[in-house]
C-alpha positions in Angstrom: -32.4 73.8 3.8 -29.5 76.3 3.0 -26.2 75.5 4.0 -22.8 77.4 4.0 -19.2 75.7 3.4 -16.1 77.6 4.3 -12.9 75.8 2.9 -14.7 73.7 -0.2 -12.1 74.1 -2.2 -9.4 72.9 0.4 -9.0 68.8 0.7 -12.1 67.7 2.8 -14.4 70.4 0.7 -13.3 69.0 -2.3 -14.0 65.2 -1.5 -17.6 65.9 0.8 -19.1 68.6 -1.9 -19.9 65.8 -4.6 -21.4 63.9 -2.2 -23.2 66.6 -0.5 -24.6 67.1 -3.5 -25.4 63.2 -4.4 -26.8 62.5 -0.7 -28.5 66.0 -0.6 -29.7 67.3 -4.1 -32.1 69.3 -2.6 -30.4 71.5 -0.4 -28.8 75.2 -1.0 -25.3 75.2 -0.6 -23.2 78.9 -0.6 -19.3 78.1 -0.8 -17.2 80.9 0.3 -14.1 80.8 -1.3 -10.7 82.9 -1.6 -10.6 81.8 -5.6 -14.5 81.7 -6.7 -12.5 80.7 -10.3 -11.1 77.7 -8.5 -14.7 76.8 -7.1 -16.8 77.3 -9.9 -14.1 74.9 -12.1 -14.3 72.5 -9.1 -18.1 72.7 -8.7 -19.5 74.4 -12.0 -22.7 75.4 -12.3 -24.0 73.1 -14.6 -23.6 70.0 -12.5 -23.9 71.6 -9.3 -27.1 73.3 -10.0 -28.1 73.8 -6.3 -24.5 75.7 -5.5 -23.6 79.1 -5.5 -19.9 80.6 -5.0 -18.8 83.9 -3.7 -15.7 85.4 -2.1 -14.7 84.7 1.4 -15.4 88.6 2.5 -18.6 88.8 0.5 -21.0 89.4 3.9 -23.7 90.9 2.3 -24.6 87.5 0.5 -24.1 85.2 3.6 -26.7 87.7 5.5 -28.5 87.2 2.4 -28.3 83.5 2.2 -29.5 83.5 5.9 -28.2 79.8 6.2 -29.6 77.3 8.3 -26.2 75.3 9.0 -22.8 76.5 8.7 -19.7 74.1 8.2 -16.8 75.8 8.7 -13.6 74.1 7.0 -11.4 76.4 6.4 -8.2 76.8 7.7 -4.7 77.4 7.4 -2.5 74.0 8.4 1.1 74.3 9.1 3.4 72.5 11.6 5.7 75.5 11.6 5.9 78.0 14.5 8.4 80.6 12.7 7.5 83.9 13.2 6.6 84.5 9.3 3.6 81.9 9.6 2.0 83.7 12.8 0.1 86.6 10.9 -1.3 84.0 8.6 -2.2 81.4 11.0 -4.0 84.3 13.3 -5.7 85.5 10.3 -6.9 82.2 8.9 -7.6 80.3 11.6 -8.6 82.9 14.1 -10.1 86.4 12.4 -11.9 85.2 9.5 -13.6 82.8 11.9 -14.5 85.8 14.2 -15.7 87.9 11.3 -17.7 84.8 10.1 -19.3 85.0 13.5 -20.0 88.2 13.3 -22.1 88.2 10.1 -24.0 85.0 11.3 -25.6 87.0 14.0 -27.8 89.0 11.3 -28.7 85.7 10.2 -31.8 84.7 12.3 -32.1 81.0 10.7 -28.6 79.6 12.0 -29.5 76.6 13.8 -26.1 74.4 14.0 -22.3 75.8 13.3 -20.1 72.7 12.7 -16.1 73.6 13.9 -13.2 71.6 12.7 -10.8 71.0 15.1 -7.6 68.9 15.5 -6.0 66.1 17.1 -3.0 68.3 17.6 -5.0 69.8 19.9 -4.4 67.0 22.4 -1.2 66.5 22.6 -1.3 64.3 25.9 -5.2 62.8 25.6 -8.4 64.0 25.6 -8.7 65.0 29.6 -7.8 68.6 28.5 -6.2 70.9 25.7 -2.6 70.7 25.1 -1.7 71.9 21.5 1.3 70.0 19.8 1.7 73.1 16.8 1.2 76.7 16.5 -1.4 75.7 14.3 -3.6 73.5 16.5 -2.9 76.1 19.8 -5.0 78.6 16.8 -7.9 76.0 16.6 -8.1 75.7 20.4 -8.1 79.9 20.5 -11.1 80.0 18.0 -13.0 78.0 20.2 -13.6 80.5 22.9 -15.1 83.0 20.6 -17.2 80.3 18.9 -19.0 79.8 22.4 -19.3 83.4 22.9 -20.9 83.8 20.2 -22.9 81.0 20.1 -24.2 81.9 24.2 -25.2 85.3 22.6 -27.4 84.4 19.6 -28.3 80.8 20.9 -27.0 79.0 18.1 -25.7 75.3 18.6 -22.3 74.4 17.8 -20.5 70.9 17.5 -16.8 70.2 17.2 -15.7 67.9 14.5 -12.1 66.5 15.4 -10.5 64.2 12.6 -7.4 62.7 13.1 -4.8 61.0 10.2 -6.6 61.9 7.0 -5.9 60.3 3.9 -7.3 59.0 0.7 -9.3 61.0 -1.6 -8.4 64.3 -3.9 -5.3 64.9 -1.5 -4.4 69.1 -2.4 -1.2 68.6 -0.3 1.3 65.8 0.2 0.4 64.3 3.9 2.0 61.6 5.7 0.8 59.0 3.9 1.7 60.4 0.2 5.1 59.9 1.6 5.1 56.7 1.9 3.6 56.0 -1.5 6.1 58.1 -3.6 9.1 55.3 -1.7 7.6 52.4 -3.2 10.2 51.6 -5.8 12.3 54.7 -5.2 15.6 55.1 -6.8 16.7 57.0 -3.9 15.8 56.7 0.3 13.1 59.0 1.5 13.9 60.4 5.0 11.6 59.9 7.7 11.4 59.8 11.7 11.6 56.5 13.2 8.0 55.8 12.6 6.6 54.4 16.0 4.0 57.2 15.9 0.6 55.6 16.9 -1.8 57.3 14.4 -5.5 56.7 13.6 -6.1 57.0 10.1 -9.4 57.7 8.8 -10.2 58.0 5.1 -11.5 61.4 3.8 -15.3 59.8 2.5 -16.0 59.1 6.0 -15.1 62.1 7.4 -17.7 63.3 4.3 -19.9 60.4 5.4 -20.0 62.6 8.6 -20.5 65.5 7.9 -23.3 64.6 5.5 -25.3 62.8 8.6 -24.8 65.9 10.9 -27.0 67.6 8.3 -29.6 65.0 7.6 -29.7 64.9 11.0 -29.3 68.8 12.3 -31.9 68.9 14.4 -30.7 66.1 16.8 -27.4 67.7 17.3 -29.4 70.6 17.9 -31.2 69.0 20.9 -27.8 68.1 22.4 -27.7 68.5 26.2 -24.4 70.2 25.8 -23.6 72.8 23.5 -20.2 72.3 21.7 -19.8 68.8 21.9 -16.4 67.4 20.5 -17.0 64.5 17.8 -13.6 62.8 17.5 -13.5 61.4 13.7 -11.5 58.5 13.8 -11.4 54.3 13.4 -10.4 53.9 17.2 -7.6 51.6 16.3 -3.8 52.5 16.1 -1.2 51.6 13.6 2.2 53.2 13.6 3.5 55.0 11.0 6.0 51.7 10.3 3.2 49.4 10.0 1.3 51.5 7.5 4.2 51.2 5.2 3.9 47.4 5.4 0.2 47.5 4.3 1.3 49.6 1.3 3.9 47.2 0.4 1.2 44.7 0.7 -1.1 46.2 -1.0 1.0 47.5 -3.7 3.3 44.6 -4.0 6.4 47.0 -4.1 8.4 48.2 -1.9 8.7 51.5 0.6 12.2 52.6 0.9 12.3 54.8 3.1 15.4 55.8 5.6 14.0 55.4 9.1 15.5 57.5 11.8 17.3 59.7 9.3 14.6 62.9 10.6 14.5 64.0 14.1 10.9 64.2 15.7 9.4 67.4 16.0 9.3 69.2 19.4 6.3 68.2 21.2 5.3 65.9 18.3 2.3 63.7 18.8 3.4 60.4 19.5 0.0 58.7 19.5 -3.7 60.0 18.5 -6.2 57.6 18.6 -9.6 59.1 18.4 -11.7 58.1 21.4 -15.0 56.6 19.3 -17.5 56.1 22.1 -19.5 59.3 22.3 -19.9 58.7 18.2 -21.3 55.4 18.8 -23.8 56.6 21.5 -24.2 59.7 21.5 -25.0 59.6 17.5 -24.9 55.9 16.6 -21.8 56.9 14.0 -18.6 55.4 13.0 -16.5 55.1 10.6 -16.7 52.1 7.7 -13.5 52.2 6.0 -10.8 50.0 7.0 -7.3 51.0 6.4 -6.3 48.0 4.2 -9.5 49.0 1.8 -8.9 52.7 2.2 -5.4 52.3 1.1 -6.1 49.7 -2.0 -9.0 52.7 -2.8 -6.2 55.3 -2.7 -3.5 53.1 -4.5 -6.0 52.8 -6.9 -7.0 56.1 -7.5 -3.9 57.7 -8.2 
């Protein structure tokens, strides 16, 4: 099986590669990347035998590579809307996509094209799109050329959705970094009041995911419906207040961190809780790691 990976070395590539590789040794995995340097010193060759690594506009090898499944995980994240950002954000999340699209129609073995979505995407629930950020109104755009294309090749296409990701190889601070750098602080961190209802879902089983959908392609290529949403969550809520307390808990120190002292954002997503149902069956999938065990894994590892 040959499989493609846009975004490898961004912060879900980096934690689901070695695993790919441990749960799939077998398989033939083309990373395009905008650093090949940073890929090959992520993934070299001599322990990731089975992977290759080119540049992100290198077409000729991915209509060589004539993949089977394509997981597409790059993207550009922001939560700013300022003019500078919208050339970028169109580019990334948008364009390249498009011109990915493109190439895969010369490539006659494409079965399944897994999209990564976001929660931002839903800003008010599920029923329907409502994008809280620039960046998540970009992810929702990308879609509509996704089923285009995938209506005229006949390629399936599935929707992976995670929602508050944490633990793991972390490439940028996130929400709950934050947190961690207050325990024990000399001086108050600033943070919103905190009663945002977030479900937090650690990085290995959003791996743990995407590793099933290929060891399992061609049921998700039987799917009644083509572009199914998978929403990658726990199903349980815990405000941004309460996760501090588990850290303290966990960690034995103390968060100290200014509540209040940061306005919310405009149209900030006040609660995201991934609706788990389909997952369990649709697919008979769910996630395994509890949040008091995914933070003492993350405590641990840093």
């Amino acid at each position: 099986m040959k499989i493609l990976i846009t975004g490898a070395t961004g912060f879900i590539g980096q934690n689901l590669l070695p695993q790919l590789c441990s749960a799939c040794p077998d398989v033939e995995v083309l990373t395009l990347n905008r650093s090949v340097e940073k890929a090959e010193l992520l993934f070299p060759q001599d322990r990731f035998t089975n992977f290759v690594h080119t540049s992100a506009d290198n077409w000729d090898m991915v209509r060589a590579f004539n993949p089977n499944i394509v997981i597409h995980l790059a993207a550009l994240s922001t939560a700013d809307n300022d003019i500078r950002i919208i050339d970028s954000l169109i580019a990334s999340n948008i364009t390249y996509g498009v011109q990915l699209l493109s190439v895969l129609s010369n490539c006659p073995s494409l079965k399944l094209f897994v999209n990564t979505g976001s929660f931002a995407e839903y800003r008010l629930g599920v029923q329907q799109f409502d994008s809280a950020y620039l960046y998540s109104a970009t992810k929702t755009a990308f879609r509509t050329f996704l089923n285009y294309y995938a209506g005229l090749y006949a390629f399936k296409y599935i929707t992976a959705v995670p929602y508050t990701v944490y633990g793991g190889n972390s490439t940028v601070k996130r929400l709950m970094d934050y947190i961690i750098e207050s325990l024990d602080a000399p001086a108050a961190i600033e943070m919103t009041a905190g009663e945002q209802i977030l479900d937090f879902i650690h990085v290995d089983d959003i791996s743990r995911f995407l590793i099933y959908v290929i060891l399992n392609h061609s049921s998700f290529c039987m799917l009644e419906k083509n572009g199914e949403d998978f929403h990658l969550g726990t199903g349980r809520g815990t405000t941004v207040r309460e996760v501090a307390k588990i850290i303290e808990s966990v960690s034995k120190r103390r968060c100290n961190i200014n509540w209040g002292a940061r306005a919310y954002r405009d149209r900030d997503t006040m609660y995201a809780v991934a609706p788990i149902a389909k997952n369990i069956e649709l697919i008979q999938w769910k996630a395994q790691i509890e949040l008091k065990v995914g933070i003492e894994r993350y405590l641990n590892k840093r």
